[in-house]
Structures are given as structure tokens and as C-alpha cells.
DSSP file (Angstrom, degrees, kcal/mol; ACC not computed):
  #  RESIDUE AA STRUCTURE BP1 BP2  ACC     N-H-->O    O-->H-N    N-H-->O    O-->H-N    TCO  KAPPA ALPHA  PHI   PSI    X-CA   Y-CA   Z-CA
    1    1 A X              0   0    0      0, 0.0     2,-0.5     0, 0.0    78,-0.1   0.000 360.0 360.0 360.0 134.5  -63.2  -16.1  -91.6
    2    2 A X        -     0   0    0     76,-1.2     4,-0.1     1,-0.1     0, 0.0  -0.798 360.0 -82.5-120.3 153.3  -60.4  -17.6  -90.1
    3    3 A X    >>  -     0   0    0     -2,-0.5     3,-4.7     1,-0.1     4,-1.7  -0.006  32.1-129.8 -57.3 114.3  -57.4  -15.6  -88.2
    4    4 A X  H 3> S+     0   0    0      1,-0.3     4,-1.9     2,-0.2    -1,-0.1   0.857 108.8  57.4 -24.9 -42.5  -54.5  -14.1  -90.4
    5    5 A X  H 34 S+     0   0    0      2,-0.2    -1,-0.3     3,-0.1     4,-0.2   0.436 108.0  48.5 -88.8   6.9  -51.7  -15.6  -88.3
    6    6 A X  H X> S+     0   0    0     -3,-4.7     3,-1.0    -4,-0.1     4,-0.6   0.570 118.4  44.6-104.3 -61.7  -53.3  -19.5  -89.0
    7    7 A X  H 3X S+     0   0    0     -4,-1.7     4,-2.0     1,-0.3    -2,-0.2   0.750  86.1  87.3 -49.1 -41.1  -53.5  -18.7  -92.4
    8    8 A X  H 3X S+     0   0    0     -4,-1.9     4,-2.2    -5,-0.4    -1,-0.3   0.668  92.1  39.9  -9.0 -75.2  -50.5  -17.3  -92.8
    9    9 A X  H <> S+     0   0    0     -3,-1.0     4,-4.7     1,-0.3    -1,-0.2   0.959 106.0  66.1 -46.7 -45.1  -48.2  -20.7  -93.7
   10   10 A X  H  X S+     0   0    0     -4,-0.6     4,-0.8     2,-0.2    -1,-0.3   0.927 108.7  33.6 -47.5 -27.6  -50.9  -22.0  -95.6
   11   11 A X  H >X S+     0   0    0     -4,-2.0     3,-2.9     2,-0.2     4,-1.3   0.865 119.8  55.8 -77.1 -56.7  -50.3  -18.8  -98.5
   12   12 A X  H 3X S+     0   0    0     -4,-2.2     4,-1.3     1,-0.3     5,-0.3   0.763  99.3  59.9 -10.7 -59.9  -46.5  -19.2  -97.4
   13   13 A X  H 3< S+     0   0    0     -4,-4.7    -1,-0.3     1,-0.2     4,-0.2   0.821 123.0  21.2 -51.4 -44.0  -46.9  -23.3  -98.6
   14   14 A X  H X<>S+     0   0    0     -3,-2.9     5,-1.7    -4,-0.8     3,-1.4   0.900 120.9  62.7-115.5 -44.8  -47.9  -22.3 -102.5
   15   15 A X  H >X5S+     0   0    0     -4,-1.3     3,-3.7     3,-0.2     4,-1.6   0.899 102.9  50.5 -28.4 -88.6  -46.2  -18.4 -102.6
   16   16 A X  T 3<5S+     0   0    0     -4,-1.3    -1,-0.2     1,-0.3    -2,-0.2   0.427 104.0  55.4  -2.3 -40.3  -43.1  -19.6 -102.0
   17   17 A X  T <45S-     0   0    0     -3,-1.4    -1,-0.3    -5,-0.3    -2,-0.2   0.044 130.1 -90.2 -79.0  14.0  -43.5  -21.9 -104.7
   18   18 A X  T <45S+     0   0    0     -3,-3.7     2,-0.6     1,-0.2    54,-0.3   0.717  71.7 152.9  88.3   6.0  -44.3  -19.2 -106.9
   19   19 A X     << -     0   0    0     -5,-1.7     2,-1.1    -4,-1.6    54,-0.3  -0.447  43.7-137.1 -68.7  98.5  -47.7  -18.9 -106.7
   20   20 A X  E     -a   73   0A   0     52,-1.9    54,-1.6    -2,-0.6     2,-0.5  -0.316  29.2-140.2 -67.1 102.0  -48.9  -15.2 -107.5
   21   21 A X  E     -a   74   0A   0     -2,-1.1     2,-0.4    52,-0.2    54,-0.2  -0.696  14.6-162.1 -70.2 124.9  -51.8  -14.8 -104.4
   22   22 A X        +     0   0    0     52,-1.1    54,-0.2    -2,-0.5    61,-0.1  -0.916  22.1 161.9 -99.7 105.7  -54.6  -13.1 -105.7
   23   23 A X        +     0   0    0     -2,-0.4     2,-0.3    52,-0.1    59,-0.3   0.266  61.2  59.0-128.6  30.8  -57.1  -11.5 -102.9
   24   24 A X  S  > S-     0   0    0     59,-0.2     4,-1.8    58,-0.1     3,-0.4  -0.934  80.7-126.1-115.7 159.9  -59.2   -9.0 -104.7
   25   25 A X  H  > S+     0   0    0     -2,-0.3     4,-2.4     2,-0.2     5,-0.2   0.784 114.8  69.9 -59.4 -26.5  -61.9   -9.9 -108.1
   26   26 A X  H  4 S+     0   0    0      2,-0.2    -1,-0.2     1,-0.2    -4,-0.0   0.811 101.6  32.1 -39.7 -52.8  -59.9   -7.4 -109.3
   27   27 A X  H >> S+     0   0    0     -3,-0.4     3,-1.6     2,-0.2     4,-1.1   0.770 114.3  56.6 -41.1 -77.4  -57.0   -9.5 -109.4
   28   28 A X  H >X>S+     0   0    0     -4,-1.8     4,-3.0     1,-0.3     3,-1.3   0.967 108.2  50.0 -46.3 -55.6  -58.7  -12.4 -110.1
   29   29 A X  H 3X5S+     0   0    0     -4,-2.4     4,-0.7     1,-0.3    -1,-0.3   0.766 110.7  50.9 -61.9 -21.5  -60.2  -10.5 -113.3
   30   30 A X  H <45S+     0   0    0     -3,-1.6    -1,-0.3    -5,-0.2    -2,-0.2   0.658 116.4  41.0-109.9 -23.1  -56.3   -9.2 -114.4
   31   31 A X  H <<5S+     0   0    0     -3,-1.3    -2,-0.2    -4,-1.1    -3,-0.2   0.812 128.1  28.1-109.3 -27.0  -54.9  -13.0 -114.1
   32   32 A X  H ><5S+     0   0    0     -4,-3.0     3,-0.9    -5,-0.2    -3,-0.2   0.693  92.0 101.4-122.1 -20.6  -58.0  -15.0 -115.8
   33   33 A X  T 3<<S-     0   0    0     -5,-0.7    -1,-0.2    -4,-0.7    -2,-0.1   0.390 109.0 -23.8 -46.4 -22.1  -59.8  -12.4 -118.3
   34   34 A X  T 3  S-     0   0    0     -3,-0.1     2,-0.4    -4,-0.1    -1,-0.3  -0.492 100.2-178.1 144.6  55.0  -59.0  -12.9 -122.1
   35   35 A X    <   -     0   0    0     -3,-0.9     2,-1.0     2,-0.0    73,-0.2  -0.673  17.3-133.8 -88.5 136.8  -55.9  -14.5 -120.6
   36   36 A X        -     0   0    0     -2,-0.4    34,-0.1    70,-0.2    -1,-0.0  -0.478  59.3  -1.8-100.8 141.3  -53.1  -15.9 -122.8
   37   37 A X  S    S-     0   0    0     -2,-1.0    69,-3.0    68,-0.1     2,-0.4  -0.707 110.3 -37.7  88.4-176.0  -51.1  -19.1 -122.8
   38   38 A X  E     -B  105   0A   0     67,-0.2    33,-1.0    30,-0.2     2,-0.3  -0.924  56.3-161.3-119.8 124.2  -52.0  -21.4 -120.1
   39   39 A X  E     -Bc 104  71A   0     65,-0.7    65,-2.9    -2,-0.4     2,-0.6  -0.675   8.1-151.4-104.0 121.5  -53.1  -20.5 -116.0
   40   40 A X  E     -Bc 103  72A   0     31,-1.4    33,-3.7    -2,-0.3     2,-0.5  -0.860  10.6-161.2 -96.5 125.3  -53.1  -22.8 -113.0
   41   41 A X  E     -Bc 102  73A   0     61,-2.1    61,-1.1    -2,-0.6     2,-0.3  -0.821   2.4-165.6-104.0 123.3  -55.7  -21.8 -110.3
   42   42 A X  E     - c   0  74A   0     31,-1.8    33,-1.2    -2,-0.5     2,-0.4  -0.881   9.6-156.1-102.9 155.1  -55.0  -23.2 -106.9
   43   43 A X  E     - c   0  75A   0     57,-0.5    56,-0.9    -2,-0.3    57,-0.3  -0.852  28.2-158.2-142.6  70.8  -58.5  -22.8 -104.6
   44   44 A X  E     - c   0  76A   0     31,-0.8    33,-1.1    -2,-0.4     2,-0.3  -0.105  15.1-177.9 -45.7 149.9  -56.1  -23.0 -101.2
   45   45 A X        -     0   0    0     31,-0.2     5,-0.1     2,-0.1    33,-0.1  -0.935  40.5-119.9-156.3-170.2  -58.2  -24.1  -97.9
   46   46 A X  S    S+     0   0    0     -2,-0.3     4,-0.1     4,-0.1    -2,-0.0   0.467  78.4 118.3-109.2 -10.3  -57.3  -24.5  -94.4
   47   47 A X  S  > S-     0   0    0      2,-0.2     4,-1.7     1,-0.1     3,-0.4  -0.040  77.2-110.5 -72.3 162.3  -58.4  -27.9  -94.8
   48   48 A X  H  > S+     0   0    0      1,-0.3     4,-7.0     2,-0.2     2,-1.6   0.957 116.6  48.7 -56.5 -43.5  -56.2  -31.6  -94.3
   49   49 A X  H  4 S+     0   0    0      2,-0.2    -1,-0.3     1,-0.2    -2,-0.2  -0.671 109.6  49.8 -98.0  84.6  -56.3  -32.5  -98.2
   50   50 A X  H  4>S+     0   0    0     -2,-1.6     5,-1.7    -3,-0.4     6,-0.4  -0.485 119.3  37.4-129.6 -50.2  -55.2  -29.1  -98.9
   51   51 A X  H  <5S+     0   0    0     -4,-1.7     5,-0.3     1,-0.1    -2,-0.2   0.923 131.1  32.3 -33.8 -53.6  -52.2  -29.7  -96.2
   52   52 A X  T  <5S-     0   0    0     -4,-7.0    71,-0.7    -5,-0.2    -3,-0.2   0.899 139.4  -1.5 -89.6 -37.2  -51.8  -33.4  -97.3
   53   53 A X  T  >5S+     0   0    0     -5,-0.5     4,-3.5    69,-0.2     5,-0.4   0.728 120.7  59.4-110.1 -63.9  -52.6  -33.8 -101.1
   54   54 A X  H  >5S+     0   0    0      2,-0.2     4,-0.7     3,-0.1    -3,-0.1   0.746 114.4  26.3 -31.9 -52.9  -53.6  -30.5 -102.6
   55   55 A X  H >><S+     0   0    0     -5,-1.7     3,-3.7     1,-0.2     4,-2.2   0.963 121.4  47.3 -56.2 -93.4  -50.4  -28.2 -101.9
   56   56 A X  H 3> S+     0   0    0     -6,-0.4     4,-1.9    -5,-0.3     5,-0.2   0.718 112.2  51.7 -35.3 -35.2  -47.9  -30.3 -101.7
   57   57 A X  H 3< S+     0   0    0     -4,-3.5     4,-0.4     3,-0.2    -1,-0.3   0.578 108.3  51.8 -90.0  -8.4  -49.1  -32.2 -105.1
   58   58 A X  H <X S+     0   0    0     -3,-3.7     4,-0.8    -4,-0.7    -2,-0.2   0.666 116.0  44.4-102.8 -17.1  -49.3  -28.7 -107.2
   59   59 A X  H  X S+     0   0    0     -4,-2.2     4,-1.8     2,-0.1     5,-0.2   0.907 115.8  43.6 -57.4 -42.3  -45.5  -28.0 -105.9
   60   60 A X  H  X S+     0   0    0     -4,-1.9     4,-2.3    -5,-0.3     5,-0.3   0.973 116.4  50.7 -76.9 -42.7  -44.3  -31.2 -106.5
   61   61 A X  H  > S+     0   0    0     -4,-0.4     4,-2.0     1,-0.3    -1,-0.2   0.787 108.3  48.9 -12.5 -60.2  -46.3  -31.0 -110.0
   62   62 A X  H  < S+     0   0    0     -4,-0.8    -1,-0.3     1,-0.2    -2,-0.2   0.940 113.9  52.7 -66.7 -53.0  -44.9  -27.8 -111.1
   63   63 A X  H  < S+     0   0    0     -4,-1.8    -2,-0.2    -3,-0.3    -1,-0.2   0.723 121.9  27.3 -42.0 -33.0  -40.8  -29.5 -110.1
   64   64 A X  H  < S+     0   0    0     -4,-2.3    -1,-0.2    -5,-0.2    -2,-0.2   0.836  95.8  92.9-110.6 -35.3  -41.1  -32.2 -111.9
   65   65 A X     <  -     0   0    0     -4,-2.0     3,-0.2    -5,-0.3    66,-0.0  -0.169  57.4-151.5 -74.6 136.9  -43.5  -31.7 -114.8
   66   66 A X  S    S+     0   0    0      1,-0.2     2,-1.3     2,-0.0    -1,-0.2   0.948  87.9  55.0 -66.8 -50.6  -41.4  -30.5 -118.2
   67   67 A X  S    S-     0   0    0     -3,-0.1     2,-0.3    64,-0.1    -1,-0.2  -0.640  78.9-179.8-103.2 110.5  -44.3  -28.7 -119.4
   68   68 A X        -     0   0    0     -2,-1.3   -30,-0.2    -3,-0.2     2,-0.1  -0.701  35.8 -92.6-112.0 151.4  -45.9  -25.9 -116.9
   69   69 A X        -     0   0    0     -2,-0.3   -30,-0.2     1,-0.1   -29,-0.1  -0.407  34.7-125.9 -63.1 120.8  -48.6  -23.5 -116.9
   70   70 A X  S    S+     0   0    0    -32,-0.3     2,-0.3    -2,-0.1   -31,-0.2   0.823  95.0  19.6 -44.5 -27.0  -47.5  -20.2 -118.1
   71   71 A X  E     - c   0  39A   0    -33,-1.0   -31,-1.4     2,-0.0     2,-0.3  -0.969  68.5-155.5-132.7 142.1  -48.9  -18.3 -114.8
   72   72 A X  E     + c   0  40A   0     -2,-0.3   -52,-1.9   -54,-0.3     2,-0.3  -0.982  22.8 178.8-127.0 140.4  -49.6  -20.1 -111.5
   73   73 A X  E     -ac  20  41A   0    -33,-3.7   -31,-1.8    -2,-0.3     2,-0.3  -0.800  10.2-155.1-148.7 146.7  -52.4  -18.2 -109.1
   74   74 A X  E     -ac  21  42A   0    -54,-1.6   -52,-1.1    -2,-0.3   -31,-0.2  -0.897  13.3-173.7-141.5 126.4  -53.9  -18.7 -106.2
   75   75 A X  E     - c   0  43A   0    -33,-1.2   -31,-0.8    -2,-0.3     2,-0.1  -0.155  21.9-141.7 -75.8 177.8  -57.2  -17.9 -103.7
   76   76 A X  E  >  - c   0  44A   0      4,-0.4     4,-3.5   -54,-0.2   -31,-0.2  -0.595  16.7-138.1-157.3  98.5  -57.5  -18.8 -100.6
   77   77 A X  T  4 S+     0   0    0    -33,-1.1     4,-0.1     1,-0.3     3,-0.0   0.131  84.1  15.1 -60.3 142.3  -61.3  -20.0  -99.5
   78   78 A X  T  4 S+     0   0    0      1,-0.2   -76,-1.2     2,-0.1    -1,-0.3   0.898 128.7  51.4  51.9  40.9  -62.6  -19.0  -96.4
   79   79 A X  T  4 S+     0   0    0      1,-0.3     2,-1.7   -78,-0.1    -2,-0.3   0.175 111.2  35.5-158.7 -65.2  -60.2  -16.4  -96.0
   80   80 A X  S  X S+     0   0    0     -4,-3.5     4,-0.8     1,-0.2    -4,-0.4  -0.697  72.0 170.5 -86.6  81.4  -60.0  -13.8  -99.7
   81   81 A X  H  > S+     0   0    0     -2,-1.7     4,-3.9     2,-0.2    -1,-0.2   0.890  70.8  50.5 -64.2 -25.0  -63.9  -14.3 -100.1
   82   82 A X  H  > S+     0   0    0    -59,-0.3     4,-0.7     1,-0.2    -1,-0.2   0.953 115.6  39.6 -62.4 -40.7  -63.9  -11.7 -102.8
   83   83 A X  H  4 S+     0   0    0      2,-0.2    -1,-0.2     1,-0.2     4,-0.2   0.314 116.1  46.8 -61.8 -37.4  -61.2  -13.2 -104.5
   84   84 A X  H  X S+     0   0    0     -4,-0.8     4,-1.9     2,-0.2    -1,-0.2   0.694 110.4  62.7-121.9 -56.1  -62.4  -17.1 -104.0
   85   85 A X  H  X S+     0   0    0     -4,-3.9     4,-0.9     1,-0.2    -2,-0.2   0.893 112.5  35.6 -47.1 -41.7  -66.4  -15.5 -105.3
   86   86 A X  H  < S+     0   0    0     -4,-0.7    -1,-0.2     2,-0.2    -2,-0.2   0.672 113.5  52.0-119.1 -12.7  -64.9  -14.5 -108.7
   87   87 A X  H >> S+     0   0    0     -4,-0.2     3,-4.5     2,-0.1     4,-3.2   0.856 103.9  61.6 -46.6 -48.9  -62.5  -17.3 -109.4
   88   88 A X  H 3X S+     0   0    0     -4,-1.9     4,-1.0     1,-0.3    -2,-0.2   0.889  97.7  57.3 -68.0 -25.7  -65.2  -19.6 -108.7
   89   89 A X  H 3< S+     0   0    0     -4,-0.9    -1,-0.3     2,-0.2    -2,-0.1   0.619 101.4  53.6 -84.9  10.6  -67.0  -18.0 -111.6
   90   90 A X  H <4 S+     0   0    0     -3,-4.5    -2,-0.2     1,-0.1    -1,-0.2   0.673 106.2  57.4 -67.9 -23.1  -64.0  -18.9 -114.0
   91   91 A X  H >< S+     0   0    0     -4,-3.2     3,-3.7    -5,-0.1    -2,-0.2   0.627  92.2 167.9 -99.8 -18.3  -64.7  -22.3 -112.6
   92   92 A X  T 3<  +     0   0    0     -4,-1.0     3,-0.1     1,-0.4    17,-0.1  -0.487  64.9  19.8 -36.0 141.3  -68.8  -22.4 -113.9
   93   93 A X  T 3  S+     0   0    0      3,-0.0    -1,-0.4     0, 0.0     2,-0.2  -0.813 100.0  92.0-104.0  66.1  -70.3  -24.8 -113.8
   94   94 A X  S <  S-     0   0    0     -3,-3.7     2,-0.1    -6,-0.2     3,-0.1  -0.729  82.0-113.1 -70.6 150.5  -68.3  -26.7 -111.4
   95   95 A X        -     0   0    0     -2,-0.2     2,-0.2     1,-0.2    -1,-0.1  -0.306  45.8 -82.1 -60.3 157.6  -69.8  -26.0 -107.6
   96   96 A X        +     0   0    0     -2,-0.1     2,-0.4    18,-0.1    -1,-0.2  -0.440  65.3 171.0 -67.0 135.3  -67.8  -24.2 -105.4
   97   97 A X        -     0   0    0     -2,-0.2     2,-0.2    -3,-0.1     3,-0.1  -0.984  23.9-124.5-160.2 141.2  -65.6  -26.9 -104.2
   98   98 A X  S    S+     0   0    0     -2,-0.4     2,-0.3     1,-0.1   -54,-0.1  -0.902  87.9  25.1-142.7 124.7  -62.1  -26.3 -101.7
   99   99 A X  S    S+     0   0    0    -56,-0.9    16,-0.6    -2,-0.2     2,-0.2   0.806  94.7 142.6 -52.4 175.4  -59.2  -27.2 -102.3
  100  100 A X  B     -E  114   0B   0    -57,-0.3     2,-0.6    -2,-0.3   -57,-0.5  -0.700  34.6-142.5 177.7 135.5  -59.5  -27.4 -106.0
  101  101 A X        -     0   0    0     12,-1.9    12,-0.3    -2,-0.2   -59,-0.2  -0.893  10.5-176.6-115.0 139.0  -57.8  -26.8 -109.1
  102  102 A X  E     -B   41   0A   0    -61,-1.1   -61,-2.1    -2,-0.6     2,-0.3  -0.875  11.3-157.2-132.3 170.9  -58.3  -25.5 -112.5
  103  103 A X  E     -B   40   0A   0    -63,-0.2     7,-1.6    -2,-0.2     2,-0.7  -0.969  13.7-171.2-137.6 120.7  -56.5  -25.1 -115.4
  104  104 A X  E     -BD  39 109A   0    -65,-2.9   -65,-0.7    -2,-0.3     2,-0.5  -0.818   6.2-155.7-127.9 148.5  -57.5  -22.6 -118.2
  105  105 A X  E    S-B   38   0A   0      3,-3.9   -67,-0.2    -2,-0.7   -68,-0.1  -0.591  80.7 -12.4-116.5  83.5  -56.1  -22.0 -121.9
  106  106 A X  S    S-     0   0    0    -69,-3.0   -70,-0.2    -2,-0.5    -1,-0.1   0.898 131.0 -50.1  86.6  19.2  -56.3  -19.2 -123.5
  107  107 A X  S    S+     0   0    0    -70,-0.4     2,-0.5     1,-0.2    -1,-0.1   0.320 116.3 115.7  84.2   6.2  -58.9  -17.6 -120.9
  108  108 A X  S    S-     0   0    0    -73,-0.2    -3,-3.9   -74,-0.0     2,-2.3  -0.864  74.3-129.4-116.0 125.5  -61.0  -21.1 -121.4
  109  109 A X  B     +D  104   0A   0     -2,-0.5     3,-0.3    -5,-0.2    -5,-0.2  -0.426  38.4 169.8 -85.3  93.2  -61.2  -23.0 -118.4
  110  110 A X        +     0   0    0     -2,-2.3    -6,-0.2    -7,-1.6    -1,-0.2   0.430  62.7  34.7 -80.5   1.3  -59.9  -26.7 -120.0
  111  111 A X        +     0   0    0     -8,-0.6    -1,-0.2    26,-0.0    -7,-0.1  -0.304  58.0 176.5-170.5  77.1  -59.4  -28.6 -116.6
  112  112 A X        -     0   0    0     -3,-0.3   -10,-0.2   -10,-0.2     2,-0.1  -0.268   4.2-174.4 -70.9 160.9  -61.1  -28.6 -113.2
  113  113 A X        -     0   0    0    -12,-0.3   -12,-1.9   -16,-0.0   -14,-0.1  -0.417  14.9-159.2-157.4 113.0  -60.4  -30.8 -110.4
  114  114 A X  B >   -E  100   0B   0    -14,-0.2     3,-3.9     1,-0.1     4,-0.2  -0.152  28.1-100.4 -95.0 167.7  -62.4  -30.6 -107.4
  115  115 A X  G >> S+     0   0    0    -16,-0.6     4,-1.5     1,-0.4     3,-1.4   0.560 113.7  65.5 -73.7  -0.7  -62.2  -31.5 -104.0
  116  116 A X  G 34 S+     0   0    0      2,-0.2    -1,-0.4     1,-0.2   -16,-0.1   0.518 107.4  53.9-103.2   0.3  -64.0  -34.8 -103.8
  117  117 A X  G <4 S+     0   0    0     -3,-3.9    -1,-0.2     3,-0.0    -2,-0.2   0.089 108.3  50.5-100.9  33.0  -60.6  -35.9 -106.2
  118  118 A X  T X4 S+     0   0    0     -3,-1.4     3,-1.2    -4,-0.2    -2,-0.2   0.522  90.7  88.2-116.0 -18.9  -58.2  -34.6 -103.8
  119  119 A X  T 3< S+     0   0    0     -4,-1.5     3,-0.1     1,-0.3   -69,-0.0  -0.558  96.7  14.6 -82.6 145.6  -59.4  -36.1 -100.8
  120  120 A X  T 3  S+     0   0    0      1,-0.2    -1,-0.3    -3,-0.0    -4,-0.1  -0.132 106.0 110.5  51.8 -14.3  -58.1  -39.7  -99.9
  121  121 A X    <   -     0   0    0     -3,-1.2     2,-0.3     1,-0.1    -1,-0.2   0.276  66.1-130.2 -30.4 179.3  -55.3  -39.0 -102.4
  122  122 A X    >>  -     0   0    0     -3,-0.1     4,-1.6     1,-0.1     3,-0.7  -0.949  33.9-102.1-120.7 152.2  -51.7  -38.4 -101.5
  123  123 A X  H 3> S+     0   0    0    -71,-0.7     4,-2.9    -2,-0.3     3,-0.3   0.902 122.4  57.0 -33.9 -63.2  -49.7  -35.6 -102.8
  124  124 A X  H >> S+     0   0    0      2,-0.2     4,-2.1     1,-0.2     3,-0.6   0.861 107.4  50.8 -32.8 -58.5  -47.8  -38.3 -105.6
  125  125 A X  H <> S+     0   0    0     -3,-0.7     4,-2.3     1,-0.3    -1,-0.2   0.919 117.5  37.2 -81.3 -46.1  -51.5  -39.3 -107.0
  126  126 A X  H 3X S+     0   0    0     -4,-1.6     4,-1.1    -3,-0.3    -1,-0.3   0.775 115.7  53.8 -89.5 -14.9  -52.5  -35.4 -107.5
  127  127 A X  H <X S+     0   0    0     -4,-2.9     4,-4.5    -3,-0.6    -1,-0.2   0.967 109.2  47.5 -75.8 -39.2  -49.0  -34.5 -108.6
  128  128 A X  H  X S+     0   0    0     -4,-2.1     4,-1.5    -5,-0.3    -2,-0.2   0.952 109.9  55.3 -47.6 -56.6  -49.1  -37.4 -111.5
  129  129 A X  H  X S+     0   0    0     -4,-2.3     4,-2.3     1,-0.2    -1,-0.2   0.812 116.2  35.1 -77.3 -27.4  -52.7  -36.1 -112.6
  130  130 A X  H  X>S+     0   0    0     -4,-1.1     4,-3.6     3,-0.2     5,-0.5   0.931 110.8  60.4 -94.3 -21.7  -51.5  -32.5 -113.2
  131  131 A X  H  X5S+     0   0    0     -4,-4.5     4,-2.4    -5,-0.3     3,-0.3   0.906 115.6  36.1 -37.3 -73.7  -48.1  -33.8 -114.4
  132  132 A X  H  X5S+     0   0    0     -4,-1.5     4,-1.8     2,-0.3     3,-0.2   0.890 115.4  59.9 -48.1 -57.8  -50.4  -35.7 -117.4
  133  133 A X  H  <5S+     0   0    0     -4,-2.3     5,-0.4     1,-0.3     3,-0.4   0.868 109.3  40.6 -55.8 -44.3  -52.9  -32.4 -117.3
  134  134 A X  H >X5S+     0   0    0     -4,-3.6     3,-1.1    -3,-0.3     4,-0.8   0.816 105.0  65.0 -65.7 -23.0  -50.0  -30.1 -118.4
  135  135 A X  H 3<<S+     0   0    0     -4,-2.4    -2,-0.2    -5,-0.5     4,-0.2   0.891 114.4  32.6 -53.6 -42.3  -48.7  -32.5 -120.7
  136  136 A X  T 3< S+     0   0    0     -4,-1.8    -1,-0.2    -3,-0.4    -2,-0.2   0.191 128.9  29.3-117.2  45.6  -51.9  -32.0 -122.5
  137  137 A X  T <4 S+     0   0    0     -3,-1.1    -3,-0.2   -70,-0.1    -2,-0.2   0.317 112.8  54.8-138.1 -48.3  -52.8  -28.9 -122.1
  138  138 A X  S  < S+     0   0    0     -4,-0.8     2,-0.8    -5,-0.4   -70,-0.1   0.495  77.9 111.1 -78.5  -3.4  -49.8  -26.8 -121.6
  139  139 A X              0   0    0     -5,-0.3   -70,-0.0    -4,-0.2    -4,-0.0  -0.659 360.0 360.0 -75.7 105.7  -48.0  -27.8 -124.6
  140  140 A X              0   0    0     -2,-0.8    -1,-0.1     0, 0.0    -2,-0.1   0.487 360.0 360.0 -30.0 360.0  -47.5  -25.2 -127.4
């Protein structure tokens, strides 16, 4: 578990952007259940590609893209375990994998991306790939 006051910026980095932080299952269960319309899951980490690509490529994503995910949510891995436990079973059967993102439609999880295609990336490459993933996902 790593210390409230590191974490801190890191929730800041995707709140700020609008991000609804979710740190109970509880939570988790109220944003993803029999959910309508379309949800963006951020799986936040402490890590460099969540600093360099992950963050920074779901802000820029969100700016740019015409067509956005009705709700956008975020865990935070190693830090909201409960929170981060019961997302990751919207996310079956992907492995538990941090950063990461998914994309669900209609409570059906249509769009993973896991950490081993945010690493070596740059923010541009992962913002382009959700730009294209809401384009065909998020569209009425």
C-alpha cells in the first residue's frame, strides 16, 4: 500500500479531468452493474506508463475525441484494493494488469487495454487508440 500523500497527484492527474474515483466495490458495483450507455475504466498505478502514457493519453483522449464515454471512472491499484478487486472482475478474463483500461457498453465490457499496450507507448499513441475505440463504440 503506498502512502496517501504520493498518491495523492496521481487521483488529482485523472479527477481533475473528470474522472469519478471509485474506492469501495460498492462503488465499483453502482458505476458498472446493468450500466447504461458507454463507461471508461481507468486502472490508475503509481507506475511510469501510467505517469507517461496511461494518464496523460485518456485526458488527451477524452479533449479531443468527438464521441466520449458517457461516464468516466477510475481505481487506483495498489492503493483502493477493494475497489481495484471488483473492477478487475468487470475486466474477466483479462489478468489483473496496471495501468489499464476498459471500455464497457451497456454493462458489457467491449474493450480492454492492458498494460503490456501502454508500456513503450507515448501518451499520442494511447490517446489515438481510444480516440478510434470511442469512435466505435461510443456512438449512438
Amino acid at each position: 500500500m503506498y502512502p496517501e500523500h504520493i498518491v495523492a497527484p496521481m487521483r488529482e492527474d485523472l479527477v481533475s479531468a473528470g474522472f469519478q474515483e471509485l474506492k469501495t466495490s460498492s462503488e465499483v458495483d453502482s458505476v458498472l452493474k446493468d450500466s447504461k450507455g458507454t463507461t471508461l475504466l481507468v486502472i490508475n498505478s503509481v507506475c511510469g506508463c501510467a505517469a507517461g502514457a496511461a494518464r496523460p493519453g485518456a485526458k488527451l483522449a477524452l479533449q479531443r475525441s468527438k464521441v466520449k464515454p458517457t461516464t468516466i471512472v477510475t481505481v487506483f491499484a495498489g492503493v483502493d484494493k477493494e475497489a481495484t478487486q471488483k473492477a478487475r472482475e468487470y475486466t474477466l478474463p483479462y489478468p489483473p494488469s496496471s495501468p489499464a483500461m476498459a471500455l464497457f457498453k451497456d454493462g458489457q465490457l467491449v474493450h480492454f487495454v492492458e498494460r503490456h499496450n501502454i508500456e513503450g507507448r507515448n501518451a499520442e499513441m494511447i490517446a489515438q487508440h481510444l480516440e478510434a475505440t470511442f469512435e466505435e463504440f461510443c456512438k449512438n
